[in-house]
FILUM-95073 format. One record per residue (C-alpha): residue in one letter; x negated, z, y negated; residue number from 1. Coordinates in nm, 2 decimals. Example, Ala and Ser with C-alpha at 12.3 -4.5 7.8 and 13.67 -1.06 7.14 Angstrom:
BEGIN
<pt type="A" u="-1.23" w="0.78" v="0.45" seq="1"/>
<pt type="S" u="-1.37" w="0.71" v="0.11" seq="2"/>
This chain:
BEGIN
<pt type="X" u="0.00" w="0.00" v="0.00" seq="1"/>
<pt type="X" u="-0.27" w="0.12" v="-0.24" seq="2"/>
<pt type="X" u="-0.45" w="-0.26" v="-0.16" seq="3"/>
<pt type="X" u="-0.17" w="-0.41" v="-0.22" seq="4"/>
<pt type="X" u="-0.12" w="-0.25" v="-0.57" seq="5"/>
<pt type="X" u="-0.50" w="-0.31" v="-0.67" seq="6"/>
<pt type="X" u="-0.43" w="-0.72" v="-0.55" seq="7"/>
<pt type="X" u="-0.10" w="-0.77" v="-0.78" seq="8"/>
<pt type="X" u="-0.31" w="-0.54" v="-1.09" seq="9"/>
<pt type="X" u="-0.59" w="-0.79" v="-1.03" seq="10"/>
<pt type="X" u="-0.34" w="-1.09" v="-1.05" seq="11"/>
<pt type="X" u="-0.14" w="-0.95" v="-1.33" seq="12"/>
<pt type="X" u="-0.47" w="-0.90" v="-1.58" seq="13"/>
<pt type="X" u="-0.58" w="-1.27" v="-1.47" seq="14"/>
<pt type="X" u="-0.21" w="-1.42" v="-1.60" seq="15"/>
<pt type="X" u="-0.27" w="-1.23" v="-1.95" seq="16"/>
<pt type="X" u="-0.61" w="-1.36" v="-1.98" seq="17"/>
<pt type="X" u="-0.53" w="-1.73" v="-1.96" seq="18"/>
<pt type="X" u="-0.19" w="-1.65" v="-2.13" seq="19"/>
<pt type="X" u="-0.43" w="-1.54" v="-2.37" seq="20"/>
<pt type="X" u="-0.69" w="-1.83" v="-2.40" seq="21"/>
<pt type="X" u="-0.40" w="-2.05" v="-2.37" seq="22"/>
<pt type="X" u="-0.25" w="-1.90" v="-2.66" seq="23"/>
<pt type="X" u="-0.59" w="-1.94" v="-2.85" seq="24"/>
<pt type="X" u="-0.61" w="-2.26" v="-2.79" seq="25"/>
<pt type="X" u="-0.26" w="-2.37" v="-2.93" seq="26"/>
<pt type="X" u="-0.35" w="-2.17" v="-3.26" seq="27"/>
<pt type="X" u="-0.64" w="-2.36" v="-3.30" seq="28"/>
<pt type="X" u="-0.55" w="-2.67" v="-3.27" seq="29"/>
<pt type="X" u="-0.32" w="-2.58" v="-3.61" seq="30"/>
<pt type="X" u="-0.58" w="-2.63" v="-3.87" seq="31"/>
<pt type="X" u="-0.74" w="-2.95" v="-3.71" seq="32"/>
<pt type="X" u="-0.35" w="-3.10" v="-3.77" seq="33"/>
<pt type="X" u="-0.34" w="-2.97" v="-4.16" seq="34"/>
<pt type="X" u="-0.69" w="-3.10" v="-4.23" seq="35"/>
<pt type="X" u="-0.59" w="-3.42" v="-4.09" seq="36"/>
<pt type="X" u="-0.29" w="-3.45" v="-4.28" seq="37"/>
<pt type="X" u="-0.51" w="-3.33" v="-4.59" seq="38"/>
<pt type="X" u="-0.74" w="-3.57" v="-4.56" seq="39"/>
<pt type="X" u="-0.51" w="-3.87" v="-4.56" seq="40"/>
<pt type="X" u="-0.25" w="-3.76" v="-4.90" seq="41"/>
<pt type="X" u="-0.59" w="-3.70" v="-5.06" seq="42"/>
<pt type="X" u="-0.74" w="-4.05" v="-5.03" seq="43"/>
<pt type="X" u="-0.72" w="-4.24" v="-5.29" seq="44"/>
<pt type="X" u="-0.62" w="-4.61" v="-5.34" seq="45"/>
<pt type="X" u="-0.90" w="-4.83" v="-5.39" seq="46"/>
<pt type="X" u="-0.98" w="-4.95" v="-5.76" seq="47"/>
<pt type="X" u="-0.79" w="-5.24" v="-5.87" seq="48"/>
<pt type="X" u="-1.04" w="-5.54" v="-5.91" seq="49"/>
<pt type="X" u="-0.78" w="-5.80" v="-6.04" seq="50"/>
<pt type="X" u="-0.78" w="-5.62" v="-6.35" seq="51"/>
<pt type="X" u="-1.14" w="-5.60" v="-6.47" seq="52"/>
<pt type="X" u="-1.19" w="-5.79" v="-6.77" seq="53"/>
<pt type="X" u="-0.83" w="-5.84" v="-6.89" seq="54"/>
<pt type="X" u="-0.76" w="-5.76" v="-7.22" seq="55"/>
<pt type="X" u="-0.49" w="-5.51" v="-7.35" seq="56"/>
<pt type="X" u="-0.18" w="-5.64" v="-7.53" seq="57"/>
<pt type="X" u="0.02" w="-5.49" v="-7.75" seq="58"/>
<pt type="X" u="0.32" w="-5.40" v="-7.56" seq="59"/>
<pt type="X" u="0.48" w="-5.51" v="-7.20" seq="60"/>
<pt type="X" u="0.75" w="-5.41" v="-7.05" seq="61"/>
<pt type="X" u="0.68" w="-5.46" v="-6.66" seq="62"/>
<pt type="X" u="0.69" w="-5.22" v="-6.42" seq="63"/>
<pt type="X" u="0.29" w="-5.34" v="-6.29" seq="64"/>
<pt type="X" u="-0.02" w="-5.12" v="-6.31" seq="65"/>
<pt type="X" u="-0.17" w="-5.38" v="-6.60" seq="66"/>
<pt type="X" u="0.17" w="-5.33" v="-6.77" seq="67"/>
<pt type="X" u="0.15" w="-4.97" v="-6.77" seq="68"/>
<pt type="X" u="-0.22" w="-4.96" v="-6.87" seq="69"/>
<pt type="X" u="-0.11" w="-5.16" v="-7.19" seq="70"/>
<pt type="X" u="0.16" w="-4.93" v="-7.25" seq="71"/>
<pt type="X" u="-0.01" w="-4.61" v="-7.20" seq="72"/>
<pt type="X" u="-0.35" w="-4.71" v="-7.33" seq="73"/>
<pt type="X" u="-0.27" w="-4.95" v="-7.66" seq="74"/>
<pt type="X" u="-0.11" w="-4.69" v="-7.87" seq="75"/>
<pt type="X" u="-0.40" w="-4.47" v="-7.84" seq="76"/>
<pt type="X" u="-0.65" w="-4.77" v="-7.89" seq="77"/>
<pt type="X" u="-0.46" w="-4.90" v="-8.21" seq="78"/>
<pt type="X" u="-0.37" w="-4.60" v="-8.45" seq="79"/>
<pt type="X" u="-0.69" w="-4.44" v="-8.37" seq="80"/>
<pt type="X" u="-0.95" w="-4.75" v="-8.44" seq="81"/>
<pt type="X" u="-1.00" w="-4.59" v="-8.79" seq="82"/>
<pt type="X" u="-1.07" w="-4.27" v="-8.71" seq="83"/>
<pt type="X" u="-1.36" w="-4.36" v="-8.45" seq="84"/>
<pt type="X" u="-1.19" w="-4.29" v="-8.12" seq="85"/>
<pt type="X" u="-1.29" w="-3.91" v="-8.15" seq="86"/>
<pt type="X" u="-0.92" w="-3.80" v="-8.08" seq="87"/>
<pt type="X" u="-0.88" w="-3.63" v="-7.70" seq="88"/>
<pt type="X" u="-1.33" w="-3.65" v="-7.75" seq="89"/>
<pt type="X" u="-1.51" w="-3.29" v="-7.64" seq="90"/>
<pt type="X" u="-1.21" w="-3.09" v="-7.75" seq="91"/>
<pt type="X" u="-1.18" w="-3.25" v="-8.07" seq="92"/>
<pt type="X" u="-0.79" w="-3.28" v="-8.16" seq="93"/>
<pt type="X" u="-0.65" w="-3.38" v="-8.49" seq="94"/>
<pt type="X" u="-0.25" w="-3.33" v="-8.53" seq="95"/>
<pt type="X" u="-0.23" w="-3.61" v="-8.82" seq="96"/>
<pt type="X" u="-0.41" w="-3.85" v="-8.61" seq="97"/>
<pt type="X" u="-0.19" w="-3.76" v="-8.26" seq="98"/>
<pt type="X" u="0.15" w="-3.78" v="-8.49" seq="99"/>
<pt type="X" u="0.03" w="-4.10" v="-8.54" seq="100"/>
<pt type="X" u="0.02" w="-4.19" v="-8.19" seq="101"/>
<pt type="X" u="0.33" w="-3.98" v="-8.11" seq="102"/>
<pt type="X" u="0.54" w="-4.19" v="-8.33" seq="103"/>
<pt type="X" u="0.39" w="-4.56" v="-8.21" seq="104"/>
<pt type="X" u="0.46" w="-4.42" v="-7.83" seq="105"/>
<pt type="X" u="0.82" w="-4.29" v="-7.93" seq="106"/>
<pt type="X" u="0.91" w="-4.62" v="-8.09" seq="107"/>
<pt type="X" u="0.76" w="-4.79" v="-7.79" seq="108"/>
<pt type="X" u="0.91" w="-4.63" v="-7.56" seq="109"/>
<pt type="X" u="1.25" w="-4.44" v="-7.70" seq="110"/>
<pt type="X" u="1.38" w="-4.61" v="-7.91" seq="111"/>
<pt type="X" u="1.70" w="-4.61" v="-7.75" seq="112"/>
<pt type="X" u="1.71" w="-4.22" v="-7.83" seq="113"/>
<pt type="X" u="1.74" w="-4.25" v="-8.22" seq="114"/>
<pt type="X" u="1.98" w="-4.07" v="-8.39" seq="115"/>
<pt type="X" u="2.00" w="-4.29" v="-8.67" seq="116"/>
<pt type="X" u="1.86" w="-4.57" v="-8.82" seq="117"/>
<pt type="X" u="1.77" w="-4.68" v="-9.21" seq="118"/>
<pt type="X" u="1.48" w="-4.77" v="-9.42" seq="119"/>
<pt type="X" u="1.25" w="-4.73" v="-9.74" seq="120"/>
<pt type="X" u="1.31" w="-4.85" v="-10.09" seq="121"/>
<pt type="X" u="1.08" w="-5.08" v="-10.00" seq="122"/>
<pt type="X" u="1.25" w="-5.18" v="-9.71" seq="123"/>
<pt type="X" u="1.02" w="-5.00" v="-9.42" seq="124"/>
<pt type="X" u="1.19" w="-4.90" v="-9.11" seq="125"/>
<pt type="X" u="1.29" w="-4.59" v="-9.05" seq="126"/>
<pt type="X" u="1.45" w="-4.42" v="-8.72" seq="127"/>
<pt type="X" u="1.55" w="-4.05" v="-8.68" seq="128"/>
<pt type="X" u="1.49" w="-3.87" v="-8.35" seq="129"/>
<pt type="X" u="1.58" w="-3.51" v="-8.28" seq="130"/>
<pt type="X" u="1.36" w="-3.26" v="-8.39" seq="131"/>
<pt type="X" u="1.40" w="-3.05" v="-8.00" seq="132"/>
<pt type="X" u="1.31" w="-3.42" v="-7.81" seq="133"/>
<pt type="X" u="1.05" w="-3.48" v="-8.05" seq="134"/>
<pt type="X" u="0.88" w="-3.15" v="-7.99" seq="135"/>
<pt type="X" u="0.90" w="-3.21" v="-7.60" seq="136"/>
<pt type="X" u="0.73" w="-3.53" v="-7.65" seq="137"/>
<pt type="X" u="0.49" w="-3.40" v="-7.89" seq="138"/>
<pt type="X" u="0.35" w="-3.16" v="-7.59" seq="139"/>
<pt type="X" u="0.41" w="-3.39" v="-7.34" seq="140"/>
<pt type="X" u="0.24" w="-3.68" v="-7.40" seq="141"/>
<pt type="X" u="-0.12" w="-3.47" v="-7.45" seq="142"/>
<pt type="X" u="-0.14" w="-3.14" v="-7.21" seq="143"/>
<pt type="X" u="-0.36" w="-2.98" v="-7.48" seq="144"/>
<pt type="X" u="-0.20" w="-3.07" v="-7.79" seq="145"/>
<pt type="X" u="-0.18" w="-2.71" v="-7.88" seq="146"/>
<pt type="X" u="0.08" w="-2.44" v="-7.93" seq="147"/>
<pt type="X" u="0.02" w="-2.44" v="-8.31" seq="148"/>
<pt type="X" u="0.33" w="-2.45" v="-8.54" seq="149"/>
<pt type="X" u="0.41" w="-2.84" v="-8.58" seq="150"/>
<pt type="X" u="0.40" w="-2.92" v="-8.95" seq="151"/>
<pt type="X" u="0.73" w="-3.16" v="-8.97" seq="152"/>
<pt type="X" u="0.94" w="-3.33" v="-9.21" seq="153"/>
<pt type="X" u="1.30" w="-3.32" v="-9.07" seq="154"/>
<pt type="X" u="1.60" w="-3.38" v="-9.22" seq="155"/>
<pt type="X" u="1.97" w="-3.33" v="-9.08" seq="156"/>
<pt type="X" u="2.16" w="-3.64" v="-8.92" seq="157"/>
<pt type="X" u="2.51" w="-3.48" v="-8.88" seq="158"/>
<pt type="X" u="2.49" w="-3.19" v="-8.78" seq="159"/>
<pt type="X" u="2.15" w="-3.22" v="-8.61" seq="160"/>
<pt type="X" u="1.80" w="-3.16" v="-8.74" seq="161"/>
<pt type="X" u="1.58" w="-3.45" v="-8.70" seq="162"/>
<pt type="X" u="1.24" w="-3.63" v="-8.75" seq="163"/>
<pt type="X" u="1.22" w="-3.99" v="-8.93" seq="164"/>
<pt type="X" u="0.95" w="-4.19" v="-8.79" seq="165"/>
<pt type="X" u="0.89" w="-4.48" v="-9.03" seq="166"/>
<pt type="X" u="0.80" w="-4.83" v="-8.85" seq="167"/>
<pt type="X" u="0.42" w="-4.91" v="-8.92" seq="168"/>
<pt type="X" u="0.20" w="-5.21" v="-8.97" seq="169"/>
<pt type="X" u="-0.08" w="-5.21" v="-8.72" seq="170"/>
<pt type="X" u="-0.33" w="-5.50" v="-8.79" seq="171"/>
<pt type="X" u="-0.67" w="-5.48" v="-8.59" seq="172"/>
<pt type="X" u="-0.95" w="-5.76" v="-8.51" seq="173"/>
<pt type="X" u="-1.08" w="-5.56" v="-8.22" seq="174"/>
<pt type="X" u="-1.03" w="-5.65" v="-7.93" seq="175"/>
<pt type="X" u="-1.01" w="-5.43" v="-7.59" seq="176"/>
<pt type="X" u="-1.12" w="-5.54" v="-7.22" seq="177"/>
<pt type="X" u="-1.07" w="-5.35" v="-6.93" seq="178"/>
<pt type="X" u="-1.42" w="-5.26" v="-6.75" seq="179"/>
<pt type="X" u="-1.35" w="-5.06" v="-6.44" seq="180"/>
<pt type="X" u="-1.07" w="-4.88" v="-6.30" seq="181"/>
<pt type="X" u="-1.04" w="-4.57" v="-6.04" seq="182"/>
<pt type="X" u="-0.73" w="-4.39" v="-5.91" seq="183"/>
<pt type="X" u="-0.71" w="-4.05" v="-5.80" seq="184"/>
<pt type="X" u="-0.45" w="-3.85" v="-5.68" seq="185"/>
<pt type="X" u="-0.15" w="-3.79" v="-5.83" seq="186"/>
<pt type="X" u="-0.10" w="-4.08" v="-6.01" seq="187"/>
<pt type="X" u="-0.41" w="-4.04" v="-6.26" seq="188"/>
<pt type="X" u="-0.63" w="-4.29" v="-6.35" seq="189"/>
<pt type="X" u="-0.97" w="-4.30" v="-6.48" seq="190"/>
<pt type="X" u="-1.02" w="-4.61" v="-6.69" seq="191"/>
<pt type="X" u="-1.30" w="-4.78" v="-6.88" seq="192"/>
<pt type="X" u="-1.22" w="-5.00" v="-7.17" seq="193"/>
<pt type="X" u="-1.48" w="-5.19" v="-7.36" seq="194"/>
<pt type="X" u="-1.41" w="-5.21" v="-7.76" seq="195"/>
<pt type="X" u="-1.57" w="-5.49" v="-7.95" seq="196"/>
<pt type="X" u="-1.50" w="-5.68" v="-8.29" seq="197"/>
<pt type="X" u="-1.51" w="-6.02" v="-8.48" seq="198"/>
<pt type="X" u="-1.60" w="-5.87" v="-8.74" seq="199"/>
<pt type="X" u="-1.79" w="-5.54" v="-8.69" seq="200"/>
<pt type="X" u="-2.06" w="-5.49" v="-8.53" seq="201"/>
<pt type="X" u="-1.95" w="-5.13" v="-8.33" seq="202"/>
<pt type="X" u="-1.93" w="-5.18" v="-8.01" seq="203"/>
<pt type="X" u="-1.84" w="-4.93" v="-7.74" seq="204"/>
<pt type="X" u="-1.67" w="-4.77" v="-7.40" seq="205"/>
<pt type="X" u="-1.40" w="-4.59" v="-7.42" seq="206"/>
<pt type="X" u="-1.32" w="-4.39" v="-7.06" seq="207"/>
<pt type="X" u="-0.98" w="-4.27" v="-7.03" seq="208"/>
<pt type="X" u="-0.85" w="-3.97" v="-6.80" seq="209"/>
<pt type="X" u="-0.47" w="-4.08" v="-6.78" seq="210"/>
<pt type="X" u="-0.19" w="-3.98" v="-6.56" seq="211"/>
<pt type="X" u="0.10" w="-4.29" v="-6.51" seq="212"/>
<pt type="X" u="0.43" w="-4.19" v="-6.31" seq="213"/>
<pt type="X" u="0.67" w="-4.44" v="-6.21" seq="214"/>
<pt type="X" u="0.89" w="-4.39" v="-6.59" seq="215"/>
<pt type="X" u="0.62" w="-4.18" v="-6.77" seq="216"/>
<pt type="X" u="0.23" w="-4.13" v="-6.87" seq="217"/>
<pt type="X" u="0.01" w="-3.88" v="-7.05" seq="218"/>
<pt type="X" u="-0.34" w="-3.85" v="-7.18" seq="219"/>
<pt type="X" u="-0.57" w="-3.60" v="-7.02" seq="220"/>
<pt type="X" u="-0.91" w="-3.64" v="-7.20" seq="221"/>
<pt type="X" u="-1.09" w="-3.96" v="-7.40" seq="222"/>
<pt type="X" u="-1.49" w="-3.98" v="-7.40" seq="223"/>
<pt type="X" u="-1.68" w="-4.23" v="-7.59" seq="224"/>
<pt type="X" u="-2.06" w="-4.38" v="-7.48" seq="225"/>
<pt type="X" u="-2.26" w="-4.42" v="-7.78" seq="226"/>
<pt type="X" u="-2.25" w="-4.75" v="-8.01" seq="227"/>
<pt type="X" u="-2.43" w="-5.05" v="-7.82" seq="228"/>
C-alpha cells in the first residue's frame, strides 16, 4: 500500500512539472506575438520618389500626397519668405508672422465656415470666422504655438464674436522644389524643399516635420541649412 502511495506521489509531481513547463512555454511565446505585431504597424512606407523635384503650387484640391504637400507646405512657404523662414526655427515663434499663416490656411481651407462676408473701403476682402473656431485653429495647426493670450481684433456678427481675416495679395519670384521625402509613423512626414530665386541670390533648404491626416495637417518643427 505504502508503494503504491510513493508511485501515484511520484506520478502526481511529474504531471505539475510539465503542466508547469508547459505553462511557461505558452506565456512566452506572448511577447514574440506583440513584437511581431510591433514591428510591422511601426514600419514605415518607403519615400515617395515620384515627387522629387516637383515644384509647389499655390493651391490644389486633390486628395494625393503632392496635393496635400502643396496644401500643407505653400502657406507656410509664402507668407513667411520675408521674414527669412525662421518661423517654427530652434524654438523661435512669432504670433504676427503665424497669424499670417493662420489666416492664408483658414481661407484655404475654411472658407465654407465664414460667418460673414464684406470688404474694405478700398475694396479688399474681408471674411468673419468665429472667434472659438478661430482659436481652435490657432493651436491646432502648430502644437507649440503657445498658451499666451491671443492679441485679436473681433467684432460681433449677430450675436456672435468673430475675427475678420482680410484677403491678401501674395506675389513671390521664388520658386520651391521638392528635394527628398520620408514618412514615418502616424501620418508625419519629413520633407525637404529647396528655395531659390530669379531674382535673389539666397538660396536654401527648408526641412519640414509635418503631420497630414486624411482631412487635416499640422506643423511640427521648420529648420533651415545655411545660405548656398
Amino acid at each position: 500500500m505504502k508503494k503504491k502511495f510513493l508511485c501515484f506521489l511520484a506520478f502526481l509531481v511529474m504531471a505539475l512539472f510539465c503542466a508547469a513547463c508547459s505553462g511557461g512555454r505558452g506565456t512566452a511565446s506572448l511577447p514574440v506575438t506583440a513584437s511581431g505585431s510591433g514591428q510591422s504597424a511601426a514600419s514605415a512606407p518607403q519615400e515617395d520618389k515620384a515627387l522629387i523635384g516637383k515644384e509647389l503650387q499655390p493651391s490644389s484640391s486633390g486628395d494625393g500626397l503632392y496635393d496635400k504637400i502643396c496644401r500643407c507646405l505653400y502657406p507656410y512657404l509664402i507668407t513667411q519668405s520675408g521674414h527669412g523662414y525662421d518661423l517654427f526655427c530652434e524654438g523661435s515663434f512669432s504670433q504676427e508672422n503665424y497669424l499670417s499663416l493662420l489666416n492664408y490656411i483658414i481661407l484655404q481651407e475654411h472658407r465654407d465656415q465664414v460667418k460673414k462676408e464684406g470688404a474694405t473701403e478700398f475694396g479688399q476682402p474681408v471674411f468673419y470666422f468665429e472667434k472659438a473656431q478661430y482659436e481652435k485653429w490657432y493651436e491646432d495647426y502648430f502644437i507649440h504655438a503657445g498658451a499666451g493670450p491671443l492679441d485679436l481684433d473681433c467684432e460681433i456678427v449677430g450675436d456672435v464674436e468673430c475675427v475678420p481675416v482680410a484677403e491678401m495679395g501674395w506675389g513671390s519670384v521664388q520658386s520651391y522644389t521638392i528635394k527628398s521625402i520620408d514618412s514615418e509613423p502616424q501620418n508625419i512626414y519629413s520633407i525637404k524643399i529647396w528655395v531659390s530665386g530669379t531674382e535673389t541670390e539666397d538660396k536654401l533648404d527648408l526641412f519640414f516635420s509635418v503631420r497630414m491626416d486624411e482631412e487635416s495637417f499640422q506643423y511640427l518643427s521648420v529648420q533651415t541649412d545655411g545660405a548656398e
